[in-house]
N, CA and C of each residue as an Amber inpcrd file, in Angstrom:
protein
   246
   2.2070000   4.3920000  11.9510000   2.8200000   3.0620000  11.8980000
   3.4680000   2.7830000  13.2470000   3.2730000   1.9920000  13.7990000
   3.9640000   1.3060000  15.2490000   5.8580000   1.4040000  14.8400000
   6.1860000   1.5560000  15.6790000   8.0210000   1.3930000  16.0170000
   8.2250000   0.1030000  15.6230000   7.5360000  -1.1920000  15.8970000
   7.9960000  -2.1570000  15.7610000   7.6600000  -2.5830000  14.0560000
   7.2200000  -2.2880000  13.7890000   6.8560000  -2.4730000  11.7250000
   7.6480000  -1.9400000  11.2000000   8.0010000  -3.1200000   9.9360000
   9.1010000  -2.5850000   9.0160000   8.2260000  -1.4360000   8.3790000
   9.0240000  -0.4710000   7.9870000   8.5840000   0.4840000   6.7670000
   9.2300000   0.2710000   5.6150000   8.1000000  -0.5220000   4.5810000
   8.2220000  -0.6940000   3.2150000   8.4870000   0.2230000   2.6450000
   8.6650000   1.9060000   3.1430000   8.8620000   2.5120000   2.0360000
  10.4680000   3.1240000   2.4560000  10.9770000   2.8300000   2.8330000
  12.3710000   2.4610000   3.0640000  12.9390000   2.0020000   1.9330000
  12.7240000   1.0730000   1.3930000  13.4520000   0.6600000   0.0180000
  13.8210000   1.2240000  -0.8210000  13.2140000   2.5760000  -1.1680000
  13.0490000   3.6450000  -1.6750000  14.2340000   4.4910000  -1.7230000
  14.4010000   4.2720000  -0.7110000  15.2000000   5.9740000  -0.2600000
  15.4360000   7.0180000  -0.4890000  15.5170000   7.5850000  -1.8240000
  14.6540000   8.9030000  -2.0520000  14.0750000   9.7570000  -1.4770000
  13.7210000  10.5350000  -0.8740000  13.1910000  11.1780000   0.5050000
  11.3710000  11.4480000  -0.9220000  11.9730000  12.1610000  -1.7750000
  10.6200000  12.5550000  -2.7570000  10.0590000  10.9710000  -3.4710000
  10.3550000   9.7950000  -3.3660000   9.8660000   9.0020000  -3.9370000
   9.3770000   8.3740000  -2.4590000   9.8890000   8.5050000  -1.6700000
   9.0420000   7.8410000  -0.1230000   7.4760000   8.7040000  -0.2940000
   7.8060000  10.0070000  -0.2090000   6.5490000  11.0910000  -0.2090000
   5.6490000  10.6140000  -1.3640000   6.0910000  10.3440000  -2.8730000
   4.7240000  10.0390000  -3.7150000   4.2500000   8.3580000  -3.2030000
   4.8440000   7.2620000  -2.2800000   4.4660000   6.4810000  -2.5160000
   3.5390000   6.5340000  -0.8980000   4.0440000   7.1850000  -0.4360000
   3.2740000   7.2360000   1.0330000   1.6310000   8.2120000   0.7900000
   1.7350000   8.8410000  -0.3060000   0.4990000   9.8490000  -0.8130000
  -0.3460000   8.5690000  -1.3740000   0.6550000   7.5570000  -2.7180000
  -0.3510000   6.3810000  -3.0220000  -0.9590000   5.6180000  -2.3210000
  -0.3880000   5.3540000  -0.7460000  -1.0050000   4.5900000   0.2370000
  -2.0020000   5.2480000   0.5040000  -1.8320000   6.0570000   0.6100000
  -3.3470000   7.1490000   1.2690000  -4.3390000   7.0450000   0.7680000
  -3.8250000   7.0540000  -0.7480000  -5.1400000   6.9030000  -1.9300000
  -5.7320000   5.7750000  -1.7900000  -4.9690000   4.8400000  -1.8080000
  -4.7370000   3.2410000  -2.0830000  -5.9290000   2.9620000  -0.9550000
  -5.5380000   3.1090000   0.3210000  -5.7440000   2.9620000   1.2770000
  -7.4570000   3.1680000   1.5720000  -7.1590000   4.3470000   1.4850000
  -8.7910000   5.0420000   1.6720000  -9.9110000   4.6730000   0.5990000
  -9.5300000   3.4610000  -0.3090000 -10.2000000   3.2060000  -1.3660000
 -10.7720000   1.9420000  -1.1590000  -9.6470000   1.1860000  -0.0430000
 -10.2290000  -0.4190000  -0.0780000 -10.7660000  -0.5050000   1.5590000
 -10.3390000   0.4810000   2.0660000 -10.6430000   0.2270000   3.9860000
 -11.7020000   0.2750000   4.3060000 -12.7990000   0.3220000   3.7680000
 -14.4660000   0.1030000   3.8910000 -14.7610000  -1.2210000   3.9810000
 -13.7320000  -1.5370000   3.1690000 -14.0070000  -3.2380000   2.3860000
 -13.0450000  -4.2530000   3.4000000 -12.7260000  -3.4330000   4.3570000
 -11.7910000  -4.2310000   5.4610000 -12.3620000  -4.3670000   6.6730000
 -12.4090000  -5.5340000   7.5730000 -13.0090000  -5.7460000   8.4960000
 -12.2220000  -5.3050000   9.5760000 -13.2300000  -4.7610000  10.8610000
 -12.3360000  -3.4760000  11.6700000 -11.1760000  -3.9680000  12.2250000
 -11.1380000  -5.0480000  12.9300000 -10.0340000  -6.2500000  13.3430000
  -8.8110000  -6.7720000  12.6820000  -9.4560000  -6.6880000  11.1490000
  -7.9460000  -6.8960000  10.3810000  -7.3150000  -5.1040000   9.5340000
  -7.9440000  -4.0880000  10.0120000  -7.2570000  -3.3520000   9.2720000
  -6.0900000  -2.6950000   9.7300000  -5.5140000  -3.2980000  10.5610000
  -3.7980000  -2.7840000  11.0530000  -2.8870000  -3.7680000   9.6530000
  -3.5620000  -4.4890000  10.2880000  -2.6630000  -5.9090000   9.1770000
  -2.4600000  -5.8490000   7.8930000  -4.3740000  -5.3860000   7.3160000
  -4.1170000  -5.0440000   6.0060000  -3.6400000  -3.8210000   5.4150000
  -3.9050000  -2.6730000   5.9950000  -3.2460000  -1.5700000   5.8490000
  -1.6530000  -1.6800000   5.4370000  -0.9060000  -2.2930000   6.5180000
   0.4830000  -2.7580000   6.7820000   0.8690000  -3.2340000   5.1610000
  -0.2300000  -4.3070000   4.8100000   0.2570000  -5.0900000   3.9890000
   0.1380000  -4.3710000   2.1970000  -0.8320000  -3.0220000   2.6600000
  -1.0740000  -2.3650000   1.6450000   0.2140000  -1.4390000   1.3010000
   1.0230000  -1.1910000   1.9380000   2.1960000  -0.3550000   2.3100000
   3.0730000  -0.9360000   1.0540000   3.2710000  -2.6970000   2.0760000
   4.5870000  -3.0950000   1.1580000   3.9420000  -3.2180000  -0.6980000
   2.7610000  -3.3990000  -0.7270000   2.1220000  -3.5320000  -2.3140000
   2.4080000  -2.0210000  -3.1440000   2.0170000  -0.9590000  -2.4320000
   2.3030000   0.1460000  -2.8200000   4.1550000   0.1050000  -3.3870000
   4.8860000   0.1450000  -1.5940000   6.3100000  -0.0730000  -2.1410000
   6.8260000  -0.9130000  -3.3370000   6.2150000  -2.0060000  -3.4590000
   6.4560000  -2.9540000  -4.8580000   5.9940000  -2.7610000  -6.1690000
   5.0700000  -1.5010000  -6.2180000   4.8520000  -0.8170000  -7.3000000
   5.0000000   0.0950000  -7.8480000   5.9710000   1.0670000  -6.5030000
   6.3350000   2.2070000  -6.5950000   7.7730000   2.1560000  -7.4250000
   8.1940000   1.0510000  -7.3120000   9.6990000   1.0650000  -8.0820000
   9.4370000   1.0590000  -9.6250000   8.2370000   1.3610000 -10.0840000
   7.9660000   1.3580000 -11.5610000   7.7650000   2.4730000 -11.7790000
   7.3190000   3.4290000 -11.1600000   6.4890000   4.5370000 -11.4150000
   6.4820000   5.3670000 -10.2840000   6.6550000   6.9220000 -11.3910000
   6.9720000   8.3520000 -10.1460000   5.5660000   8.4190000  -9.8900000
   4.2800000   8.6090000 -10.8170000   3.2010000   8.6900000 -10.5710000
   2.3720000   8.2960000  -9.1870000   1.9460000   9.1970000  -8.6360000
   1.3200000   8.3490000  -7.5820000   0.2350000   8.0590000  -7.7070000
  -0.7600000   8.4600000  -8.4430000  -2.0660000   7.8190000  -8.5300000
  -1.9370000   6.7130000  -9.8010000  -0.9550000   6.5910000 -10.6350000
  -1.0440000   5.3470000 -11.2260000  -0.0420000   4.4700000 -10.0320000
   0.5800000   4.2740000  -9.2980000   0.7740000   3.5440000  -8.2160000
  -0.1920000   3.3460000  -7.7100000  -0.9450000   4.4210000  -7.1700000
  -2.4020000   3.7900000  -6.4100000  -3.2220000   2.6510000  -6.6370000
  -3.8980000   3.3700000  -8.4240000  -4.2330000   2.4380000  -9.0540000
  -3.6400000   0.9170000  -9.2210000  -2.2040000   0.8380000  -9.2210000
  -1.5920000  -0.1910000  -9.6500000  -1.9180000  -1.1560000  -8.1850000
  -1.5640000   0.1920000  -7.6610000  -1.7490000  -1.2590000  -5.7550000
  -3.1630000  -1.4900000  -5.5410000  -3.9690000  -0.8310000  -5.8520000
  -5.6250000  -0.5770000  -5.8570000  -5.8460000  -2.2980000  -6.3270000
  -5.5030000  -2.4220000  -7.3950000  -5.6580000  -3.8020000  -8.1440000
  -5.2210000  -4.7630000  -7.9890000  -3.4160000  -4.8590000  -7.2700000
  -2.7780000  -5.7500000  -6.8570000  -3.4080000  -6.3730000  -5.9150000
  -3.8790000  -5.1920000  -4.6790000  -4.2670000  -5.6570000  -3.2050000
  -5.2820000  -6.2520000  -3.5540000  -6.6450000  -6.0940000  -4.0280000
  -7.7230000  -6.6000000  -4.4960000  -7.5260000  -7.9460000  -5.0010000
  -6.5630000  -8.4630000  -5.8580000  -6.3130000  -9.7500000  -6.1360000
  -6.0660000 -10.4610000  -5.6100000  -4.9410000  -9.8870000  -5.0320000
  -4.7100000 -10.9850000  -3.7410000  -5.4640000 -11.3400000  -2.7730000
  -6.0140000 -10.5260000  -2.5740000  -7.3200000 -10.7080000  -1.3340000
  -8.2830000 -11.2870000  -2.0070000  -8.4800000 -11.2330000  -3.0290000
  -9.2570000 -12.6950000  -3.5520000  -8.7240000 -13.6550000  -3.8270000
  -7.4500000 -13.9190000  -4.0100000  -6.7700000 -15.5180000  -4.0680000
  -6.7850000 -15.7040000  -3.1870000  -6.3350000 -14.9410000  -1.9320000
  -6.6200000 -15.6850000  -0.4430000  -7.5830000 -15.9290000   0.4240000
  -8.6910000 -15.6680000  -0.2250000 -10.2460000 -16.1040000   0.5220000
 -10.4320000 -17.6580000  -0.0120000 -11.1010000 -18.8030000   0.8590000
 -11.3990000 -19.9710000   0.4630000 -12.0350000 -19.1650000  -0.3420000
């Protein structure tokens, strides 16, 4: 992550709930970044972070976080395509 980007998983603070939600990004991550065009994947990555963080406050689980951001990110990225 660049110095200058917030880190969404800050909100957290937990040192062990930063670690399962930064593992869900990974998952998360490595699941949709095929499906990301090479130019926007700083951005979307970034933006996969804070989705993870906003789902992580439900759940210790990290692969049902994954899952949960897996689906979030996907939606949204289809509401925001014309």
């Amino acid at each position: 992550m660049r110095t200058n980007e917030a880190n969404p998983f800050a909100i957290l603070e937990d040192p062990g709930a930063m670690a399962r939600a930064e593992s869900a990004w990974a998952a998360a991550w490595s699941y949709v970044e095929h499906g990301v065009p090479a130019g926007d994947q700083e951005r979307q990555s970034q933006r996969m972070k804070f989705v993870v963080a906003s789902v992580a406050l439900g759940t210790d689980d990290p692969r049902e976080m994954a899952n949960k951001a897996i689906q979030r990110f996907l939606k949204e990225t289809r509401t925001r395509r014309p």
